[in-house]
PDB file of N, CA, C, O and CB in Angstrom:
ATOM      1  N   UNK A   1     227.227  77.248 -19.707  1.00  0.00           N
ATOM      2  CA  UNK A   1     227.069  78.655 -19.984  1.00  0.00           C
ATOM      3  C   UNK A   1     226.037  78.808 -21.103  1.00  0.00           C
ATOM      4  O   UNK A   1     226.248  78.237 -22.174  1.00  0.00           O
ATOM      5  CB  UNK A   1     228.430  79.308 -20.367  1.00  0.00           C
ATOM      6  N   UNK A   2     224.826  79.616 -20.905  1.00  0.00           N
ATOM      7  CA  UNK A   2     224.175  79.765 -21.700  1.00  0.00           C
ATOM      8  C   UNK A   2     224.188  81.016 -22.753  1.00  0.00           C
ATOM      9  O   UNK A   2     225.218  81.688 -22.815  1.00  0.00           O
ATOM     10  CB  UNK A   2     223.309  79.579 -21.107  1.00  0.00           C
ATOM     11  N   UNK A   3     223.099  81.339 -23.564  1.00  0.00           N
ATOM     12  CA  UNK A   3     223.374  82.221 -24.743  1.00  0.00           C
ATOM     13  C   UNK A   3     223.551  83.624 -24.208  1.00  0.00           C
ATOM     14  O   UNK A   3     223.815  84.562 -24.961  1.00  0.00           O
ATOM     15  CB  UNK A   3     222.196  82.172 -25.836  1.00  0.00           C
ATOM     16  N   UNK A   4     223.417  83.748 -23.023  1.00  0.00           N
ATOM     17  CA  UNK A   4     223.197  85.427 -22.621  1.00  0.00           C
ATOM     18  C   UNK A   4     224.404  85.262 -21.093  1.00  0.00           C
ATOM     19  O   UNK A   4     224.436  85.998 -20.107  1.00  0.00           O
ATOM     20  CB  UNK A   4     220.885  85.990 -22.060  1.00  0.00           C
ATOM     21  N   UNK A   5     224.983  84.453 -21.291  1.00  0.00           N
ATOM     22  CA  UNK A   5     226.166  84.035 -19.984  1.00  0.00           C
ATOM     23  C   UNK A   5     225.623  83.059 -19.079  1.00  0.00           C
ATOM     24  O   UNK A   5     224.958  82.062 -19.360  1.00  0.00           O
ATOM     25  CB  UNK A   5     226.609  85.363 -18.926  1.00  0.00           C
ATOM     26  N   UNK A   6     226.120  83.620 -17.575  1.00  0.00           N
ATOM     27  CA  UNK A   6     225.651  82.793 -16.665  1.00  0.00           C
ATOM     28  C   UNK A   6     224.966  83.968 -15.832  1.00  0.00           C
ATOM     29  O   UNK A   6     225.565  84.627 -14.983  1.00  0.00           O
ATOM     30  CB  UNK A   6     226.780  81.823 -15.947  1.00  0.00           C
ATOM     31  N   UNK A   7     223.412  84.170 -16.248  1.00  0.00           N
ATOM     32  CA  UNK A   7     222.797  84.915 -15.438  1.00  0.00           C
ATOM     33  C   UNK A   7     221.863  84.236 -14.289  1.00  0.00           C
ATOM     34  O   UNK A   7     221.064  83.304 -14.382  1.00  0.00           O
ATOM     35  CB  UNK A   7     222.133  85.734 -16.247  1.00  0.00           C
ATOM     36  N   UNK A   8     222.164  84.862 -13.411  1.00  0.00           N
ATOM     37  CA  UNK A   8     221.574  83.938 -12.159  1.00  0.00           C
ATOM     38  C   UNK A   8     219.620  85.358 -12.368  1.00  0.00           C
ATOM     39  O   UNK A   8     219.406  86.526 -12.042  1.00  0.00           O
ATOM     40  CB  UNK A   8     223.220  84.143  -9.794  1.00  0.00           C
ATOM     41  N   UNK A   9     218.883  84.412 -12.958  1.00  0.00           N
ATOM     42  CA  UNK A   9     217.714  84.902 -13.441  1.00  0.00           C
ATOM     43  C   UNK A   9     216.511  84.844 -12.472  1.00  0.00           C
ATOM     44  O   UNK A   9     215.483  85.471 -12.730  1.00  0.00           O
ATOM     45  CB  UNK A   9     217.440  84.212 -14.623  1.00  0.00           C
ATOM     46  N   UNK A  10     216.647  84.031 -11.268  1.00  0.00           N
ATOM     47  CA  UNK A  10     215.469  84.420 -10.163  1.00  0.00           C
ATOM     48  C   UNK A  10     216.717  85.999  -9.470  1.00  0.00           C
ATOM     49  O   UNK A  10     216.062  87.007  -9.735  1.00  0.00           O
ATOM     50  CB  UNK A  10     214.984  82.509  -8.543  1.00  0.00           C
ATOM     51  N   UNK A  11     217.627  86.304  -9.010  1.00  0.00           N
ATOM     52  CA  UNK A  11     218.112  86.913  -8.519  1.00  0.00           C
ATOM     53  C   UNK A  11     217.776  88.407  -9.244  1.00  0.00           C
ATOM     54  O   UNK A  11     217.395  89.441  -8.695  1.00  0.00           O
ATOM     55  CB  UNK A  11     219.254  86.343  -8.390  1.00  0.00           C
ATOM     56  N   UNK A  12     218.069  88.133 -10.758  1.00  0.00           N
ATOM     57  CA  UNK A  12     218.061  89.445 -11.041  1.00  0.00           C
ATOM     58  C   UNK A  12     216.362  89.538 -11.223  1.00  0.00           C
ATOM     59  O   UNK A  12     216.095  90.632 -10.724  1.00  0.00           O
ATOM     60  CB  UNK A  12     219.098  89.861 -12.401  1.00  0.00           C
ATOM     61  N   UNK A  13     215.217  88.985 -11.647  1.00  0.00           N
ATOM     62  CA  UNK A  13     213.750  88.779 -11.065  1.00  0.00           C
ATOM     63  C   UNK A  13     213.728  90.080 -10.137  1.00  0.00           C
ATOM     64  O   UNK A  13     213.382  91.241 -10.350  1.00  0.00           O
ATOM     65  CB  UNK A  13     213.481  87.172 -10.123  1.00  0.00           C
ATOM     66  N   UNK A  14     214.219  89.441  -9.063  1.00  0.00           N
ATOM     67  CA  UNK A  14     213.937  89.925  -7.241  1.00  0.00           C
ATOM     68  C   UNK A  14     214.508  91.084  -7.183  1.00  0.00           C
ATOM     69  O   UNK A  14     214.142  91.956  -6.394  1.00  0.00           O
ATOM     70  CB  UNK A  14     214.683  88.957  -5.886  1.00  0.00           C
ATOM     71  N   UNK A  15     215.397  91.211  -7.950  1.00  0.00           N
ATOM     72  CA  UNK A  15     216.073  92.660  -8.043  1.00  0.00           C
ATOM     73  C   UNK A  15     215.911  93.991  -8.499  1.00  0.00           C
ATOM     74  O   UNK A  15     216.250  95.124  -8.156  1.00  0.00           O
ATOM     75  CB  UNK A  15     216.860  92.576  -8.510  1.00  0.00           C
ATOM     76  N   UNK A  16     215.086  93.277  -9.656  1.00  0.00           N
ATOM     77  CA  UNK A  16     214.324  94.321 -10.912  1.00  0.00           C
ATOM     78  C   UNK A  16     212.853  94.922  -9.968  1.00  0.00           C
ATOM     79  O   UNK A  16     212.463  96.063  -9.720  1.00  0.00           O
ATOM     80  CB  UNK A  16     213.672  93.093 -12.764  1.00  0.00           C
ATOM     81  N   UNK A  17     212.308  93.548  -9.615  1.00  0.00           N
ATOM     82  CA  UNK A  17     210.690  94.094  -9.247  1.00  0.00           C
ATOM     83  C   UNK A  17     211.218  94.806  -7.887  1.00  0.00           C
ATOM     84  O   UNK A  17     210.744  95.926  -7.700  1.00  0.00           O
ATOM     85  CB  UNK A  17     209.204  92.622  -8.934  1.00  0.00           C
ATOM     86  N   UNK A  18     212.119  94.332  -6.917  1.00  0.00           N
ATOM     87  CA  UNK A  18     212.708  95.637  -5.366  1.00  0.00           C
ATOM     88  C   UNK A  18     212.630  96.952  -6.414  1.00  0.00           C
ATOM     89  O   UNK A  18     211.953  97.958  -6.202  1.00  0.00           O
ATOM     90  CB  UNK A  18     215.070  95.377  -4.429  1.00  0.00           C
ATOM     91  N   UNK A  19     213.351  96.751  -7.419  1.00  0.00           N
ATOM     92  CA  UNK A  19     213.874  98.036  -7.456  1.00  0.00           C
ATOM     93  C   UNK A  19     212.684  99.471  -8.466  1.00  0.00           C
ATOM     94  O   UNK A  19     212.713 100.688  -8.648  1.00  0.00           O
ATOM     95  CB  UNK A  19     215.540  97.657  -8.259  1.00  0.00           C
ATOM     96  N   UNK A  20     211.819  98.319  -8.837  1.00  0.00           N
ATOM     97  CA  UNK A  20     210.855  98.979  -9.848  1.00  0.00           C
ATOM     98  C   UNK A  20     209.943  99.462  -8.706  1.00  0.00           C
ATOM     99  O   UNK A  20     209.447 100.560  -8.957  1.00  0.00           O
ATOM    100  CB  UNK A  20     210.077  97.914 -11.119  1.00  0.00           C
ATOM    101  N   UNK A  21     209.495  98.795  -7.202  1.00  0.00           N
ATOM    102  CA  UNK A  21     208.920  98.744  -6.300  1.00  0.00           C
ATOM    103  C   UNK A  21     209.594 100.305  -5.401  1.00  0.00           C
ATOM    104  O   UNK A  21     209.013 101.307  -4.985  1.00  0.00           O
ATOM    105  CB  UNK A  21     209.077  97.216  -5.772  1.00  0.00           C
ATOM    106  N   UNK A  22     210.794  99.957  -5.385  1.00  0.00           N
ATOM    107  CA  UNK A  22     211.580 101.695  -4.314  1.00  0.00           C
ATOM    108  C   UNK A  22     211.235 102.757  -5.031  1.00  0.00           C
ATOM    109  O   UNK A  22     210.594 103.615  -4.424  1.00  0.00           O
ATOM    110  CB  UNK A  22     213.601 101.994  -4.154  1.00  0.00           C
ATOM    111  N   UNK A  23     211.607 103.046  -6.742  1.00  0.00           N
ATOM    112  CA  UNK A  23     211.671 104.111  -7.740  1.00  0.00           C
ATOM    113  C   UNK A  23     210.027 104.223  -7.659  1.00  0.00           C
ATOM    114  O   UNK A  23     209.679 105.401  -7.737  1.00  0.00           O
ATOM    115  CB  UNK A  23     212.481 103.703  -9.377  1.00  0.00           C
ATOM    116  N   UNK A  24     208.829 103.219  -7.510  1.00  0.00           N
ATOM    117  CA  UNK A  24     207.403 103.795  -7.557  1.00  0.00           C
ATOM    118  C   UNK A  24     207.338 104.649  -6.342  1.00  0.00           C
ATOM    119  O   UNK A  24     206.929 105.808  -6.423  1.00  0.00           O
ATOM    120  CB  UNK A  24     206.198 102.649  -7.552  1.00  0.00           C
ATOM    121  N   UNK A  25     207.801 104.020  -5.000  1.00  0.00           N
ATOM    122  CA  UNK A  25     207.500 104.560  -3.663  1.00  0.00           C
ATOM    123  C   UNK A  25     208.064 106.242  -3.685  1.00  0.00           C
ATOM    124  O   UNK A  25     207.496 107.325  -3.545  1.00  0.00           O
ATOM    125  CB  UNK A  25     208.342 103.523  -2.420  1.00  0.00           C
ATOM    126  N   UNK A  26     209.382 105.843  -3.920  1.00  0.00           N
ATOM    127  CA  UNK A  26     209.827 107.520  -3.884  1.00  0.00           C
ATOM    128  C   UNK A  26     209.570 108.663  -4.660  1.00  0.00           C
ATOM    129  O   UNK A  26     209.847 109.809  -4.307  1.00  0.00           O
ATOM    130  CB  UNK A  26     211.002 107.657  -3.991  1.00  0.00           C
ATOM    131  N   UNK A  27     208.681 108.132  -6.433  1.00  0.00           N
ATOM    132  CA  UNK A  27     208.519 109.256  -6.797  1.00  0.00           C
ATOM    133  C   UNK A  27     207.418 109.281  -6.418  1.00  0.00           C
ATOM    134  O   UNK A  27     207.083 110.412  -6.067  1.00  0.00           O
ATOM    135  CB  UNK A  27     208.769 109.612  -7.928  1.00  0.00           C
ATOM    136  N   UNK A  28     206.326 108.201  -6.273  1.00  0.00           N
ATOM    137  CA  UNK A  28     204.969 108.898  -5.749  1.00  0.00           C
ATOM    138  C   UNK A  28     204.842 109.562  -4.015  1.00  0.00           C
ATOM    139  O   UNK A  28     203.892 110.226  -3.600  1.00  0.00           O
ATOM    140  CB  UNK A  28     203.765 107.603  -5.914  1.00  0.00           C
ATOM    141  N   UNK A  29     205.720 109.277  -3.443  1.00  0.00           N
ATOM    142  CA  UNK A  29     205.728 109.797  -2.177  1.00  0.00           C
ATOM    143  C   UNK A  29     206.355 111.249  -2.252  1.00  0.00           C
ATOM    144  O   UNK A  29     206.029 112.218  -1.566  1.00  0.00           O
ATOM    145  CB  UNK A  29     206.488 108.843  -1.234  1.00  0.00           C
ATOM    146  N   UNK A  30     207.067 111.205  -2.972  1.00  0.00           N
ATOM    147  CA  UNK A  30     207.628 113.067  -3.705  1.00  0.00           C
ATOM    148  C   UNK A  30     206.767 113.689  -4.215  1.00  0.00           C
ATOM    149  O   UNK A  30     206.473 114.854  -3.945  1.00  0.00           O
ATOM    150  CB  UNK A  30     208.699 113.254  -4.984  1.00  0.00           C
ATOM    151  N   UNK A  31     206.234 112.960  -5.050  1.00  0.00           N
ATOM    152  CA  UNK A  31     205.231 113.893  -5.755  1.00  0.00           C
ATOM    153  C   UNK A  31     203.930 114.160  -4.927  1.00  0.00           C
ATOM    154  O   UNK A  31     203.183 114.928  -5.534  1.00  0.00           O
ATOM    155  CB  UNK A  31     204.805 113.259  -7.154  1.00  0.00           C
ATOM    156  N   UNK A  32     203.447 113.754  -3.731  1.00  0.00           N
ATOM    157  CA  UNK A  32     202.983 113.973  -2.723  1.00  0.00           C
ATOM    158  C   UNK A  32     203.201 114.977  -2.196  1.00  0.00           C
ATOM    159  O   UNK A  32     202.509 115.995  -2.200  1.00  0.00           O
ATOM    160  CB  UNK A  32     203.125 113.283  -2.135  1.00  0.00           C
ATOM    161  N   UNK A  33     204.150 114.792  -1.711  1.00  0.00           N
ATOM    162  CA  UNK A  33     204.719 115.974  -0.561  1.00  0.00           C
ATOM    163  C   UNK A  33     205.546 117.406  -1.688  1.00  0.00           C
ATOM    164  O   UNK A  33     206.146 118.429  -1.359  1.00  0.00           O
ATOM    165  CB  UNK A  33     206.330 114.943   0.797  1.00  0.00           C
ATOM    166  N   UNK A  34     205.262 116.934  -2.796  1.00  0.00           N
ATOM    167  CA  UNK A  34     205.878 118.333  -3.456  1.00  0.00           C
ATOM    168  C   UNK A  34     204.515 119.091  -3.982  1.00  0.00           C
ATOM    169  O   UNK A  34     204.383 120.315  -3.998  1.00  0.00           O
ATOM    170  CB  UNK A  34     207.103 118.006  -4.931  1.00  0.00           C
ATOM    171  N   UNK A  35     203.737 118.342  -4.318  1.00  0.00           N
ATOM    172  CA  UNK A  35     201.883 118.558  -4.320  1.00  0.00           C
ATOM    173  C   UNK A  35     201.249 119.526  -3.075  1.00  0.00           C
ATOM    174  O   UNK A  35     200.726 120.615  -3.310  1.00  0.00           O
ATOM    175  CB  UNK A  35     201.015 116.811  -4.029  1.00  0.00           C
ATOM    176  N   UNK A  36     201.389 118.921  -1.638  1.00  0.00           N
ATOM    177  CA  UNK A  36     200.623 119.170  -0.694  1.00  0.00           C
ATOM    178  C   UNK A  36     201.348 120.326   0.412  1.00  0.00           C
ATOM    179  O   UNK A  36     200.814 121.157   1.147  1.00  0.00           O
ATOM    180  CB  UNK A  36     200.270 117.794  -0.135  1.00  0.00           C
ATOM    181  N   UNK A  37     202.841 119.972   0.172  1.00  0.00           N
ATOM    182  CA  UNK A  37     203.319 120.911   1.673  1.00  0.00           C
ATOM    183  C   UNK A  37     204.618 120.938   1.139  1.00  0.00           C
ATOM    184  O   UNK A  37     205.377 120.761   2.092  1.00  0.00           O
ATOM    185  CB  UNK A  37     203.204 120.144   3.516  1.00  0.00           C
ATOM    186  N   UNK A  38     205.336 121.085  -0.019  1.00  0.00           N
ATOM    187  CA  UNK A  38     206.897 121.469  -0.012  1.00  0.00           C
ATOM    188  C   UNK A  38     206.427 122.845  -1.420  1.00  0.00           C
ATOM    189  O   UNK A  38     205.491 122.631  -2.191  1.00  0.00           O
ATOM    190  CB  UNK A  38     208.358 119.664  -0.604  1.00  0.00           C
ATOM    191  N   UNK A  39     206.918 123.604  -1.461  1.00  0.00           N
ATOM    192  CA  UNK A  39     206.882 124.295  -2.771  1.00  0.00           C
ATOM    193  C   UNK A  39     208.152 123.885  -3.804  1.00  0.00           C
ATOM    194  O   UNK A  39     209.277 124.107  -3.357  1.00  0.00           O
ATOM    195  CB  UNK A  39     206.904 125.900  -2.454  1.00  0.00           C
ATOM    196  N   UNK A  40     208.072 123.426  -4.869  1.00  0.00           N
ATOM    197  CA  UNK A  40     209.013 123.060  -5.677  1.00  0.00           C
ATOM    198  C   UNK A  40     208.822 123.623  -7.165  1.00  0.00           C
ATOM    199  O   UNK A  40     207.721 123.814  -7.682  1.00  0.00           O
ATOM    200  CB  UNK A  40     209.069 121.642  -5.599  1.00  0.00           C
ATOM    201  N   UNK A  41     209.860 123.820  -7.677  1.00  0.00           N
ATOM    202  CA  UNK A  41     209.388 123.972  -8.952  1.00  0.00           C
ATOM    203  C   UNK A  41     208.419 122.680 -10.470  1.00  0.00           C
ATOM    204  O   UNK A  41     208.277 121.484 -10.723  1.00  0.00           O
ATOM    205  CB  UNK A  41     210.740 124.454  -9.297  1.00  0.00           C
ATOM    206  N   UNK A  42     208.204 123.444 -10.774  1.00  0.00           N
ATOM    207  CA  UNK A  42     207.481 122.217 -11.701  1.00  0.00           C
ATOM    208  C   UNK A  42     208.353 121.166 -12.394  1.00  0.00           C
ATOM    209  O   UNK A  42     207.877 120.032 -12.451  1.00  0.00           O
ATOM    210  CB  UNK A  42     206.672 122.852 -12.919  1.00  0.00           C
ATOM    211  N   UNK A  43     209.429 121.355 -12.869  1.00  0.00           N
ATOM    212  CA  UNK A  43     210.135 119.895 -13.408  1.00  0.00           C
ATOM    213  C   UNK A  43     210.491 119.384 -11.772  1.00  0.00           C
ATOM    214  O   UNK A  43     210.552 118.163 -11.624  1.00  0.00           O
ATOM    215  CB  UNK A  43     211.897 120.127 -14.690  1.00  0.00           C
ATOM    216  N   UNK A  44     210.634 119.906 -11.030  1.00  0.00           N
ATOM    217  CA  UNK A  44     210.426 118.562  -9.931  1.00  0.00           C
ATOM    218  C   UNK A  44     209.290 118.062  -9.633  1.00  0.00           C
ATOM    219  O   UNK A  44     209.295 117.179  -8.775  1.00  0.00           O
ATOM    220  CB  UNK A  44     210.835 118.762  -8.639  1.00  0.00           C
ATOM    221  N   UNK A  45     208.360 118.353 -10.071  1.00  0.00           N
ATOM    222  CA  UNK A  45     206.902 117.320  -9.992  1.00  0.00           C
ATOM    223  C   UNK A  45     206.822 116.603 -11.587  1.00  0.00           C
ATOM    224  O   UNK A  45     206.009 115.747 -11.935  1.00  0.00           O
ATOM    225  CB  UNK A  45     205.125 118.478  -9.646  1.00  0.00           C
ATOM    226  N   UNK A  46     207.740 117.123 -12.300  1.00  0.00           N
ATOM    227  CA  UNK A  46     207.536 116.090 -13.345  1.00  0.00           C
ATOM    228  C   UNK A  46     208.490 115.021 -13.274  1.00  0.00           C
ATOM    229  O   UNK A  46     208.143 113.917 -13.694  1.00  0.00           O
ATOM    230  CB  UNK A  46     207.598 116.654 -14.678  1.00  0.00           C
ATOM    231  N   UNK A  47     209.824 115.214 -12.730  1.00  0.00           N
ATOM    232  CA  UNK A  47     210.763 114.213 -12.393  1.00  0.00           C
ATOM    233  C   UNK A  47     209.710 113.296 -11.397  1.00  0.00           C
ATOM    234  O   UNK A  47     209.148 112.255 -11.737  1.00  0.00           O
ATOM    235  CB  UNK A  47     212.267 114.891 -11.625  1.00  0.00           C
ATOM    236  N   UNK A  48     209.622 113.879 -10.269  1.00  0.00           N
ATOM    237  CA  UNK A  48     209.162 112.816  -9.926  1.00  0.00           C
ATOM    238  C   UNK A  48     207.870 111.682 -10.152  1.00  0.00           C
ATOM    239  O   UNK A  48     207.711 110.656  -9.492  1.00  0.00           O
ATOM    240  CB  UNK A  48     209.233 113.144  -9.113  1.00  0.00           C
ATOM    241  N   UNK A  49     207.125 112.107 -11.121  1.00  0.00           N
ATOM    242  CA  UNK A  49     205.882 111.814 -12.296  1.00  0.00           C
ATOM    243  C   UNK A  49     206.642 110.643 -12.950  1.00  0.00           C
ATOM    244  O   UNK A  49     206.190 109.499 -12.889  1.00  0.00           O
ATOM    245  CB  UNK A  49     205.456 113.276 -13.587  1.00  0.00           C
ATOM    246  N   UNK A  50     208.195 111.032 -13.791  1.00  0.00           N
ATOM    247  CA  UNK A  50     209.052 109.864 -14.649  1.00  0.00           C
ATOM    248  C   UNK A  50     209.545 109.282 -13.970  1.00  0.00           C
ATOM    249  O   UNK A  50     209.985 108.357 -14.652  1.00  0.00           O
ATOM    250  CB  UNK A  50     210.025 110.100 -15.549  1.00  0.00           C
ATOM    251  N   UNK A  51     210.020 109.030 -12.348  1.00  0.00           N
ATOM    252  CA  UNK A  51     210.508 108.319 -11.521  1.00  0.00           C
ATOM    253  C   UNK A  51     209.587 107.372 -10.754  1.00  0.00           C
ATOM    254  O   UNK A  51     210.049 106.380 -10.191  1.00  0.00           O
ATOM    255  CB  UNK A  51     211.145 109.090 -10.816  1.00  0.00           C
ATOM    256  N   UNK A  52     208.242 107.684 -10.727  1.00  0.00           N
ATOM    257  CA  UNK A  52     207.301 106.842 -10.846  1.00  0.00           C
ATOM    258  C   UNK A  52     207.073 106.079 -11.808  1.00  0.00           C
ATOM    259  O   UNK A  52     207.470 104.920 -11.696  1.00  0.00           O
ATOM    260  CB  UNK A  52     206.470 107.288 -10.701  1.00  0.00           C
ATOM    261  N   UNK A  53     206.374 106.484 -13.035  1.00  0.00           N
ATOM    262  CA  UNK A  53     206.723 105.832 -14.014  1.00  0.00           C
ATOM    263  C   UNK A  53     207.538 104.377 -14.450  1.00  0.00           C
ATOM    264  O   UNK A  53     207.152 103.220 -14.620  1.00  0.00           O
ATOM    265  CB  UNK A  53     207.145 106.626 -14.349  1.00  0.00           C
ATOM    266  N   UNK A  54     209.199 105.228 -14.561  1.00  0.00           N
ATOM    267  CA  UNK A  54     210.075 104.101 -14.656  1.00  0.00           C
ATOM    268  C   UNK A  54     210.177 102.891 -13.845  1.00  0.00           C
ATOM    269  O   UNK A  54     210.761 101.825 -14.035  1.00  0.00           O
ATOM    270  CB  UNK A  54     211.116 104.534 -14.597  1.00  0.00           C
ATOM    271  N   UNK A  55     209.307 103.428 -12.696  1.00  0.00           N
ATOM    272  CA  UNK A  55     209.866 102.484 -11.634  1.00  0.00           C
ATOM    273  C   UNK A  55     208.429 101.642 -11.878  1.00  0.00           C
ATOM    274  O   UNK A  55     208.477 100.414 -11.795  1.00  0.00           O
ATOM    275  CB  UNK A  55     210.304 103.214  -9.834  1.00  0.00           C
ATOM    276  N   UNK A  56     207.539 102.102 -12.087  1.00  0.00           N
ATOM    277  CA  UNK A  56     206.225 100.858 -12.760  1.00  0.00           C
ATOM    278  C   UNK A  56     206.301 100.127 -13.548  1.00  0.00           C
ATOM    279  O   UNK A  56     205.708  99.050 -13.476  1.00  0.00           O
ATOM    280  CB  UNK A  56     205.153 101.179 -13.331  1.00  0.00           C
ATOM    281  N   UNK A  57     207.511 100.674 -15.176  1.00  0.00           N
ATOM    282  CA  UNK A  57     207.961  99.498 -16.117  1.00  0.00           C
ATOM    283  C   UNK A  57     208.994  98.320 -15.688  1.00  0.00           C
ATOM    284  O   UNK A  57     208.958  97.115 -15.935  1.00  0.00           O
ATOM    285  CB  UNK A  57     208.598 100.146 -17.281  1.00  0.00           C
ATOM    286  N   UNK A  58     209.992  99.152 -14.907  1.00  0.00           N
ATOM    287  CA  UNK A  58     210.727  98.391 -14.142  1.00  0.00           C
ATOM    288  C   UNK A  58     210.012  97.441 -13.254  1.00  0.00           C
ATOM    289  O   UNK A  58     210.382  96.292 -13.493  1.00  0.00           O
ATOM    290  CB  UNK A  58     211.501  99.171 -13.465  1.00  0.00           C
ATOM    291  N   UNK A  59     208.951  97.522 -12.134  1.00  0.00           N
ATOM    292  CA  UNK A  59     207.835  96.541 -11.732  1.00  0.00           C
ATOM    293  C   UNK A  59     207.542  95.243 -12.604  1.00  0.00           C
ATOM    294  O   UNK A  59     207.806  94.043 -12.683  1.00  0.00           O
ATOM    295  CB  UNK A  59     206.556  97.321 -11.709  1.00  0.00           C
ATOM    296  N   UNK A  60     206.909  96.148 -13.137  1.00  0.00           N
ATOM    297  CA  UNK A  60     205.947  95.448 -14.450  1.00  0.00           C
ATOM    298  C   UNK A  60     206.885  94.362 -15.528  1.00  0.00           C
ATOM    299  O   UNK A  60     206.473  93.253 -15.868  1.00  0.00           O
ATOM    300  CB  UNK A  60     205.284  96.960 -15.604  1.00  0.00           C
ATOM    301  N   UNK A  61     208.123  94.917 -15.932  1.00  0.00           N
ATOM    302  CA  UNK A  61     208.579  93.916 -16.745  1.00  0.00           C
ATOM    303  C   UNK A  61     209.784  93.237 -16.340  1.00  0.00           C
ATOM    304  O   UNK A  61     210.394  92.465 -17.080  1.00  0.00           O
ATOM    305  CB  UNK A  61     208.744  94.394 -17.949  1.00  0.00           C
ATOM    306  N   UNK A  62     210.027  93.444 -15.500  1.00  0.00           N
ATOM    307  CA  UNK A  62     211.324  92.281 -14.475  1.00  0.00           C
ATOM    308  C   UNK A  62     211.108  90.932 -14.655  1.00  0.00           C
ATOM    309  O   UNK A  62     211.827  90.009 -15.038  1.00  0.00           O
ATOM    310  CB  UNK A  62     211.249  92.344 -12.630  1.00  0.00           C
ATOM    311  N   UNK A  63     209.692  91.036 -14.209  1.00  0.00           N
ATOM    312  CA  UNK A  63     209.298  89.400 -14.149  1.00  0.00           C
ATOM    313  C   UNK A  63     208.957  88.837 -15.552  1.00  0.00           C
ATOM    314  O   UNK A  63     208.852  87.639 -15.817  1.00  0.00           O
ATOM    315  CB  UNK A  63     207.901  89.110 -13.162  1.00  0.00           C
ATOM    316  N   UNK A  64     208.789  89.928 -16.460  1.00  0.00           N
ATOM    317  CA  UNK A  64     208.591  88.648 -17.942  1.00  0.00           C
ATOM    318  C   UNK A  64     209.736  88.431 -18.522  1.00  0.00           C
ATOM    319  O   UNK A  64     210.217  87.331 -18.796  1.00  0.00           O
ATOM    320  CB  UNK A  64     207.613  89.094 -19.350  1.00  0.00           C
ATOM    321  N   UNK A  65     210.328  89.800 -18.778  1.00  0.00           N
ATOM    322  CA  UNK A  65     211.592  89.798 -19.299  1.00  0.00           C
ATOM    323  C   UNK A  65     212.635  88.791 -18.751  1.00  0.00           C
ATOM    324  O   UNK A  65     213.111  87.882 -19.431  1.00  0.00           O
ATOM    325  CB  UNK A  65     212.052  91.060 -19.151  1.00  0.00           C
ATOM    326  N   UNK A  66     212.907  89.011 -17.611  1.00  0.00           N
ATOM    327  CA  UNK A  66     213.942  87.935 -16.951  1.00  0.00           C
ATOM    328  C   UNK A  66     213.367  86.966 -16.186  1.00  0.00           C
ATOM    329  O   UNK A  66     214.129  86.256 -15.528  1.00  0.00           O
ATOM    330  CB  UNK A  66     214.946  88.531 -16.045  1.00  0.00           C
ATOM    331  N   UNK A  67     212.114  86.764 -16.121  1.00  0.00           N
ATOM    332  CA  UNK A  67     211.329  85.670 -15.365  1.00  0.00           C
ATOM    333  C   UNK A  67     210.905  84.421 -16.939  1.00  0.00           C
ATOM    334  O   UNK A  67     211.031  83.197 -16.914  1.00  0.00           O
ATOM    335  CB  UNK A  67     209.560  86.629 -14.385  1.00  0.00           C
ATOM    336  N   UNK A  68     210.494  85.131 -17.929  1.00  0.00           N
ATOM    337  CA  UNK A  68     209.666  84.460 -18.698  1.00  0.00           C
ATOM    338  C   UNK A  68     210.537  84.143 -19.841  1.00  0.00           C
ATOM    339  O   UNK A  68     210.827  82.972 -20.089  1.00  0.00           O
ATOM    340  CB  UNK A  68     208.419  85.191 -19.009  1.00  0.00           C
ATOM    341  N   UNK A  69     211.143  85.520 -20.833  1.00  0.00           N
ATOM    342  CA  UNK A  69     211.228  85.483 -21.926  1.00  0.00           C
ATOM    343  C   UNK A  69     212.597  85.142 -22.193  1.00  0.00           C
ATOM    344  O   UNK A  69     212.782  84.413 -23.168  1.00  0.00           O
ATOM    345  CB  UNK A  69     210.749  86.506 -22.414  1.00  0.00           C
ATOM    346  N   UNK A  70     213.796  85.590 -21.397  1.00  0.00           N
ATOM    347  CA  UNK A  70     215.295  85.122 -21.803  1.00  0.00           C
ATOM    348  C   UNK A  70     215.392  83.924 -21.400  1.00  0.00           C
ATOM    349  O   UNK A  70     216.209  83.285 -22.063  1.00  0.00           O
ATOM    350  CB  UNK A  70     216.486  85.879 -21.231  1.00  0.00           C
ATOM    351  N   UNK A  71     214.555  82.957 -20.025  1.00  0.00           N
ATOM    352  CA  UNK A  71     215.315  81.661 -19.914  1.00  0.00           C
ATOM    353  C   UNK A  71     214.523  81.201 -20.426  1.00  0.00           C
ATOM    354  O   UNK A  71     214.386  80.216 -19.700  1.00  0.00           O
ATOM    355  CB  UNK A  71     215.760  80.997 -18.773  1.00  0.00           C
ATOM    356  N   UNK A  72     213.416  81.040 -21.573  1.00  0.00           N
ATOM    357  CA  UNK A  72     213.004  80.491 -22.708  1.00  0.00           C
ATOM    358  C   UNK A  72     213.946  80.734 -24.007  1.00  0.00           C
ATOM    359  O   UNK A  72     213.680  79.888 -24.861  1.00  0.00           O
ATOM    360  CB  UNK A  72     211.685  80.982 -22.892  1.00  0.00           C
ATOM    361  N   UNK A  73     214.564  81.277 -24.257  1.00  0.00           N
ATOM    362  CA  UNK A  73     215.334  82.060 -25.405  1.00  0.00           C
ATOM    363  C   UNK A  73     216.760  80.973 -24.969  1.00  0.00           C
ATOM    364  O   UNK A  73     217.455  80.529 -25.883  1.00  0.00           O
ATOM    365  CB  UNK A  73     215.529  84.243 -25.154  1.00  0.00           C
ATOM    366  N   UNK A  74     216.915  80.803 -24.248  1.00  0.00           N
ATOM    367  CA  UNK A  74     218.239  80.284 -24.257  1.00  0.00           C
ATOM    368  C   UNK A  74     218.536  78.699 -24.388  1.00  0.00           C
ATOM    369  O   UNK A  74     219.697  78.288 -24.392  1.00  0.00           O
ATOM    370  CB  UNK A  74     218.798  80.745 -23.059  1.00  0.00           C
TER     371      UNK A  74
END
């Protein structure tokens, strides 16, 4: 058992970047279709602006954070 438990760290990897990967697709595909052909109000084009977003840090740091930096740390 290591310092942060028993994290199975390629799994959660694969899990983080799926999931940073769905949250980019759906807010930029919302913010598309709330842009071009749905009328919505404006905090729903900004939600979906931060649901993009999150889902790019989530992308972006899956793989260092739990790829690079905790199973060096432990």
């Amino acid at each position: 058992m290591g310092r942060y438990g028993s994290i199975d760290y390629p799994a959660v990897v694969k899990r983080g970047v799926l999931l940073g990967l769905a949250l980019m697709v759906v807010g930029e595909f919302g913010g598309y279709l709330a842009e071009n052909y749905l009328s919505v109000p404006g905090w729903e084009e900004t939600l979906f602006l931060g649901v993009a977003g999150v889902g790019l840090l989530a992308f972006v740091l899956s793989p260092i954070v739990f790829g690079i930096v905790l199973p060096l740390t432990e």
